[in-house]
C-alpha positions in Angstrom: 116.8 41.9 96.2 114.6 43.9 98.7 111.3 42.9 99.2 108.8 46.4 99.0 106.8 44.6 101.3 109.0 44.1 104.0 109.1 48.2 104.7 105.3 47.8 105.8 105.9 44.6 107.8 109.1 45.1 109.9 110.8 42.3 112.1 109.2 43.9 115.3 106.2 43.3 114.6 106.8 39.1 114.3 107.1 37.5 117.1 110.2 35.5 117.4 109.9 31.5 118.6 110.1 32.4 122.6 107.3 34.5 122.3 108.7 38.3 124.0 110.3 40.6 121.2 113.6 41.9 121.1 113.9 45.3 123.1 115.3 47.0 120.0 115.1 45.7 116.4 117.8 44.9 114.6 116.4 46.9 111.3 115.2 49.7 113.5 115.5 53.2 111.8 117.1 56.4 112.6 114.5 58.5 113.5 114.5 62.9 114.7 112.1 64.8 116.0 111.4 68.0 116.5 109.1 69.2 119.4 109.1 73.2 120.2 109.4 74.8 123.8 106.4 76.1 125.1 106.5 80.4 125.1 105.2 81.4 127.7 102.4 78.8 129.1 99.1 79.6 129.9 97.5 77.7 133.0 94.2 77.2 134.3 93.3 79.4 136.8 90.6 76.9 138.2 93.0 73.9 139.7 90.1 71.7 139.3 89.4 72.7 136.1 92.7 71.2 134.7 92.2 68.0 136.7 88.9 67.2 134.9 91.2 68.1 131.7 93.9 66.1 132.9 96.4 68.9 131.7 97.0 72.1 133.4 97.2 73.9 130.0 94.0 75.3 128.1 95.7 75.2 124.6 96.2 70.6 124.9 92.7 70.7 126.2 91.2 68.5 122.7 88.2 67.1 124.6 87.3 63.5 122.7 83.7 64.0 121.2 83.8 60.9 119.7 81.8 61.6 116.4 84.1 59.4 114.3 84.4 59.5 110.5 81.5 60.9 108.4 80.5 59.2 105.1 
């Protein structure tokens, strides 16, 4: 019978005896994705501006502001 349990701990994440995991698990699932051309891009205009960025594209600028979760 299957274990519920063993969806949330899959055999990837043990570490077999040598140590180094298997490139691909045996149980690893089917996945798809689905990730949408960008229409027409906008770039910086300010070449230095996207390298302090690190992207030349103003709408993936999310600056980290690190406030964390609020209680």
């Amino acid at each position: 019978m299957f274990k519920y349990e063993e969806t949330f701990n899959p055999s990837f994440l043990k570490k077999p005896s040598g140590g180094i995991p298997a490139p691909l698990p045996d149980d690893a699932a089917v996945t798809m994705a689905y990730v949408p051309f960008q229409q027409h891009p906008v770039l910086y205009d300010d070449t230095m501006a996207g390298l302090c960025a690190g992207t030349i594209f103003p709408e993936l600028d999310k600056p980290f502001l690190g406030g964390g979760a609020q209680k």
